[in-house]
C-alpha positions in Angstrom: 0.0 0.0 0.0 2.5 2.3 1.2 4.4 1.8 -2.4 0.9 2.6 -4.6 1.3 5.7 -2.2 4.7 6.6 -3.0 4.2 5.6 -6.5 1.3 8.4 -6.9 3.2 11.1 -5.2 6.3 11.0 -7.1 3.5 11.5 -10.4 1.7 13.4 -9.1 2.5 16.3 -11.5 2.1 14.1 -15.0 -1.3 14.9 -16.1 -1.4 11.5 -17.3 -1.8 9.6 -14.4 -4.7 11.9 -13.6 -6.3 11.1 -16.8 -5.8 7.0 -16.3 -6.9 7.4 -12.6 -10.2 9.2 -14.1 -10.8 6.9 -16.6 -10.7 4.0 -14.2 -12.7 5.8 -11.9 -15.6 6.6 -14.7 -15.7 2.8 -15.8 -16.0 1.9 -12.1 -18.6 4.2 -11.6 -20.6 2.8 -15.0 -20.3 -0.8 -14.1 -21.8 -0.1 -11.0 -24.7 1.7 -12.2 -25.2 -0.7 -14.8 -25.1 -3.5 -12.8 -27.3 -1.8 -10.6 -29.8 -0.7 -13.4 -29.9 -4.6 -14.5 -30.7 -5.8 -11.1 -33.5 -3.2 -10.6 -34.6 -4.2 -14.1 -34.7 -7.8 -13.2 -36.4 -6.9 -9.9 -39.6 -5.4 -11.7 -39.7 -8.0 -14.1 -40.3 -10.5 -11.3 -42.2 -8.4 -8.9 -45.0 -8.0 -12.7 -44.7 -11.7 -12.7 -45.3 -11.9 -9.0 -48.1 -9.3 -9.3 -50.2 -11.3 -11.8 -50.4 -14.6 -10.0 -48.9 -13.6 -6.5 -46.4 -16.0 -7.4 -48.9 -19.0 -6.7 -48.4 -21.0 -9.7 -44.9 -23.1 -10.6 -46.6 -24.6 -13.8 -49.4 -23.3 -16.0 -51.7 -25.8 -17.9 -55.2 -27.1 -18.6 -56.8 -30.3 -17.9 -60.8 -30.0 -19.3 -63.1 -31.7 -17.6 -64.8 -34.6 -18.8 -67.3 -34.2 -21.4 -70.8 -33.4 -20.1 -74.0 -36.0 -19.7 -76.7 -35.9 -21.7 -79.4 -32.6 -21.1 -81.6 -35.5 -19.4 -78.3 -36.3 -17.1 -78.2 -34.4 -13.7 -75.9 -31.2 -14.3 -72.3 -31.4 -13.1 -71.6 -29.8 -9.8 -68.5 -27.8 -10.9 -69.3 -26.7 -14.0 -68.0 -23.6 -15.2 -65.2 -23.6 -11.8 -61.5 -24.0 -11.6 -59.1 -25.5 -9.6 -55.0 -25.6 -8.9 -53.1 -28.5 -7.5 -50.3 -28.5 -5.0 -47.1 -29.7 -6.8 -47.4 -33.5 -5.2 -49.9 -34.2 -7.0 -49.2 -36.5 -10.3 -50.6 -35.8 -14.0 -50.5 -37.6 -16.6 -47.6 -36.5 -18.8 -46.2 -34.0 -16.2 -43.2 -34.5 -14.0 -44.2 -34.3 -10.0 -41.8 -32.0 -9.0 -42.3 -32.0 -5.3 -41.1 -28.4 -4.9 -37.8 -29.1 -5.5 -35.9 -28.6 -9.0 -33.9 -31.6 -8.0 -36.4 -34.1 -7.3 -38.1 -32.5 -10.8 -35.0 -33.3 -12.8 -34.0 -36.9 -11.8 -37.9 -38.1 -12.1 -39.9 -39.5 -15.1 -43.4 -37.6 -16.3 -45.8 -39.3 -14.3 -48.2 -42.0 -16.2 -51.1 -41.7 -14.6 -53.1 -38.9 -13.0 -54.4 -38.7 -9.0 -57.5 -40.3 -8.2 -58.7 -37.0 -6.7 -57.7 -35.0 -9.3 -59.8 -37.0 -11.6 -62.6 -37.2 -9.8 -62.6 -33.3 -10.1 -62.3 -33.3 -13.9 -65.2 -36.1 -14.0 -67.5 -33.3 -12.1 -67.1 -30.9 -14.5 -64.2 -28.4 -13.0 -61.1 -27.7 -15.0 -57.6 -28.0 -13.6 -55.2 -24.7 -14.8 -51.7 -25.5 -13.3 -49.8 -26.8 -10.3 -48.9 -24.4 -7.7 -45.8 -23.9 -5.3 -45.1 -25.2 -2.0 -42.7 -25.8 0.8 -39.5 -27.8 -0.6 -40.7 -31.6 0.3 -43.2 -30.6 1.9 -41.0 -30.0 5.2 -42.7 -26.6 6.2 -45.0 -24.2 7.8 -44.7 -21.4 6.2 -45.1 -21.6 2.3 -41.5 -20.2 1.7 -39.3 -21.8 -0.9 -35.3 -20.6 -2.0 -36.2 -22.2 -5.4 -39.1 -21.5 -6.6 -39.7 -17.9 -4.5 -42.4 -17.8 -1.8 -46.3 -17.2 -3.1 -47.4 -13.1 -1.7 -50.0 -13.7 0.8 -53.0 -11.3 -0.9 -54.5 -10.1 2.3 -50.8 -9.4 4.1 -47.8 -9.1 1.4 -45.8 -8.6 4.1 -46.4 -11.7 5.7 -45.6 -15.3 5.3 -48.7 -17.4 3.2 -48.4 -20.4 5.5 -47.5 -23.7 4.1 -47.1 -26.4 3.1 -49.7 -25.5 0.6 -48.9 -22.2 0.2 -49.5 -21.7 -3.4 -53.0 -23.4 -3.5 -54.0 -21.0 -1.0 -52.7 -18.2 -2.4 -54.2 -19.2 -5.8 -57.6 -19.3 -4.0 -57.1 -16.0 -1.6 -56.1 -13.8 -4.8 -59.6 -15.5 -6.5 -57.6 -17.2 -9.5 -59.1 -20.7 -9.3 -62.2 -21.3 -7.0 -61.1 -24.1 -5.4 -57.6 -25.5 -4.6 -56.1 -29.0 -3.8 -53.5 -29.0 -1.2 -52.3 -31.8 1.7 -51.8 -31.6 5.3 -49.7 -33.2 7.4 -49.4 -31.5 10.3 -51.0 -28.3 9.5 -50.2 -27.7 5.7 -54.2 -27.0 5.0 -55.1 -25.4 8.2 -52.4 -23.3 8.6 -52.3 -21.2 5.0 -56.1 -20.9 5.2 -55.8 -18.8 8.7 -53.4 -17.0 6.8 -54.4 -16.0 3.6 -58.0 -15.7 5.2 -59.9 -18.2 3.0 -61.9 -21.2 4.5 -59.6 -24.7 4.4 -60.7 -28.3 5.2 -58.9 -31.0 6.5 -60.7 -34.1 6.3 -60.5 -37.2 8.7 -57.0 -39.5 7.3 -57.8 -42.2 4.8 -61.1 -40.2 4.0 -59.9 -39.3 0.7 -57.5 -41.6 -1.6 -53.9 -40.8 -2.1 -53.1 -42.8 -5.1 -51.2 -40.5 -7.0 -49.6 -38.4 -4.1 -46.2 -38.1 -3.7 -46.0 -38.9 0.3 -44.5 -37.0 3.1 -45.5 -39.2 6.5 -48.2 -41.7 5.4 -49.5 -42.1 8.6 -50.6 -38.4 9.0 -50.7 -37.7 5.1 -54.0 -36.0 4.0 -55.5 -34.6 1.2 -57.7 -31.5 1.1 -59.1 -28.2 -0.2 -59.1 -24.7 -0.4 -62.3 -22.2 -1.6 -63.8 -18.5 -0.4 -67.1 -19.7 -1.0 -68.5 -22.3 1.7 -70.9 -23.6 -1.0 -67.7 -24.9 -3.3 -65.9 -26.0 0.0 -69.2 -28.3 0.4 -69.7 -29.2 -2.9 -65.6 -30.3 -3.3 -66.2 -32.5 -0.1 -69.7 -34.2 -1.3 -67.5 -35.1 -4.1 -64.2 -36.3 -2.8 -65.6 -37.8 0.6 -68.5 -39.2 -1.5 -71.4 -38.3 0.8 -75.1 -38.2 -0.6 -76.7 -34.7 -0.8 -79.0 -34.7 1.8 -81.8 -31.9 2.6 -80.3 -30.2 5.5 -82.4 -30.1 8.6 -83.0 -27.7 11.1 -82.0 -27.6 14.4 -84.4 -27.9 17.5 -82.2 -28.0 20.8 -79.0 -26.5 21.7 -76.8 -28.9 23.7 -74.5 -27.2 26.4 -71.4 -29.0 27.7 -71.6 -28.0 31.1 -67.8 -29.3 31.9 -66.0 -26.9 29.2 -67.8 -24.1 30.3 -65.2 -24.4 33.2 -62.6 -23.5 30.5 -64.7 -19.7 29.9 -63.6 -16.3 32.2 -67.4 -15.9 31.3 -70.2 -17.2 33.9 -71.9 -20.1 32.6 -75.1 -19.0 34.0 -74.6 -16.0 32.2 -74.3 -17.2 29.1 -76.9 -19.8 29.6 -79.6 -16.6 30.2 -78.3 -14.8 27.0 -79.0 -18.2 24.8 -82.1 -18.7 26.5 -83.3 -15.2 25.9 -82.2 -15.5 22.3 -84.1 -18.7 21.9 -87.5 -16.8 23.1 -87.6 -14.8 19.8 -87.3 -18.4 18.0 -90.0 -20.7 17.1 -89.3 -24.4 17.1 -87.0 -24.9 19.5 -86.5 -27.0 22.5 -85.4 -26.0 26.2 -81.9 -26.7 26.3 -79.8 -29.9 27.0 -76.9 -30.5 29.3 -74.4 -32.9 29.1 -70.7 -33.5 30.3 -68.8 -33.7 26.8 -65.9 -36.1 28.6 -68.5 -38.4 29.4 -70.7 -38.4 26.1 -67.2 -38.7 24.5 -66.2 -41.8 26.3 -69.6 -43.8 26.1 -69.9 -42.8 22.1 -66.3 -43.3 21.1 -65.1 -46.4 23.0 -61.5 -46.0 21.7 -61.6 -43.0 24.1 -62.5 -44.6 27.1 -59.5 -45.4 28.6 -58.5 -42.0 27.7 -61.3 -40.4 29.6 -60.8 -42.8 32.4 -57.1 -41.3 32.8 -57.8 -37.9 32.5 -60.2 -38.3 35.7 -57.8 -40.0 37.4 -55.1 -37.5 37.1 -57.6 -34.8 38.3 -57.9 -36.9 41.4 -54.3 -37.3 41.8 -53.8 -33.6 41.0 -56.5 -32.4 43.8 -55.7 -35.0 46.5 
């Protein structure tokens, strides 16, 4: 260093060091901006991408639905609606990808498509892409270093949840009306609080998996996104198979006297507010008490045993 110093002073006085120095100085100076220019460039161009689909979607593509029945046929319940897929779902002809470019590139196109998935093209909705998620599905948040993290709609700022983070983003910024999506140990549940949409997790083994890249098999489960609580029922008469049924009315409140123990809020109080409310009412019955840990054990035998320890340890606890 102390040389460069020396070097400069002694040359001071020839103007053309002073015109290499600034000349090194002024490409410097234009690299920089350039670079910077080309990073700000490349900055917008994602954010517009971003913009348009919140960043939801890892592959575009349309699967029509199944051709229609007859006019004398019942109409098909998603008719006219759209849906995305979380990237663990197979398609015929489409690699899985998993959310991770690795797993993508070192797997075949997959030759069949998911039972669910096909079910939802036989009902009349179309499928328009596959959507991002957390890498392996190891996540809660819906962030991913490869594929960028999907912008929650309601707060950009924050995280979508995940694992199904794109479905739910894809849903909460209205681009399909209904979204597939799995959860593990959260991966529905958690991106719906998020993003503010309505999510459904179904009971495990409700709903088949064939076709679904796993994660944990024992807690593995598939389900779905929508704003509208009509679709969210509709996509669950369809995938859980359940018969439409008239819905009934209801004639008697049931209060579970032991969790009320749980409220800062008198039960007696709220037990006068219900009852009041229930004047204005026509139809309906006085209302029932029951203790839920008891109901719970003599419907669900499995749970039993369970209850019978619980009350044990409250002994324990207040002897």
């Amino acid at each position: 260093m102390s040389k460069t110093l020396n070097l400069i002073k002694a040359n001071a006085s020839n103007p053309k060091v002073w015109i290499v120095a600034g000349i090194t100085v002024a490409g410097i100076v234009l690299l920089a901006e350039t670079t910077r220019r080309r990073r700000r460039r490349r900055r917008r161009n994602t954010m517009i991408v971003k913009t348009e689909d919140f960043g939801a979607f890892l592959e575009r593509f349309e699967l029509i639905p199944f051709p229609q029945p007859p006019p004398s046929a019942a109409k098909l319940p998603f008719l006219g609606l759209t849906f995305a897929i979380k990237d663990i779902f197979d398609v015929k002809g489409y690699v899985t990808g998993f959310g991770n470019p690795d797993w993508w590139r070192t797997h075949e196109p997959s030759d069949k498509t998911a039972v669910v998935v096909t079910a939802l093209l036989k009902n009349g909705a179309k499928c328009v892409g596959k959507t991002v998620m957390d890498e392996l599905a190891f996540g809660t948040t819906g962030e991913n270093k490869h594929y960028g993290t999907p912008m929650n709609p309601k707060l950009p700022s924050n995280v979508p949840g995940g694992s199904s983070s794109g479905s739910a983003v894809a849903v909460a910024a209205e681009l399909v009306d209904f979204a597939l999506g799995t959860d593990t140990i959260g991966c529905i549940r958690v991106p719906a609080a998020l993003c503010g949409i309505l999510g459904f997790r179904p009971s495990h083994g409700a709903v088949s998996r064939i076709g679904l890249i796993p994660n944990s098999q024992s807690l593995d489960t598939i389900g779905w996104f929508a704003r509208d609580p009509s679709v969210l029922s509709r996509v669950g008469h369809v995938l859980l198979k359940v018969k439409a049924v008239e819905p009934r009315r209801a004639r008697r409140l049931v209060f579970a006297d032991d969790l009320f123990q749980l409220s800062k809020v008198p039960k007696q109080k709220t037990l006068y507010v219900v009852s009041k409310a229930l004047e204005k009412l026509s139809g309906y019955q006085h209302p029932q008490h029951i203790n839920f840990s008891e109901y719970v054990a003599s419907n669900v035998p499995i749970l039993k045993a369970f209850h019978q320890t619980l009350q044990t340890c409250k002994m324990e606890y207040l002897l």
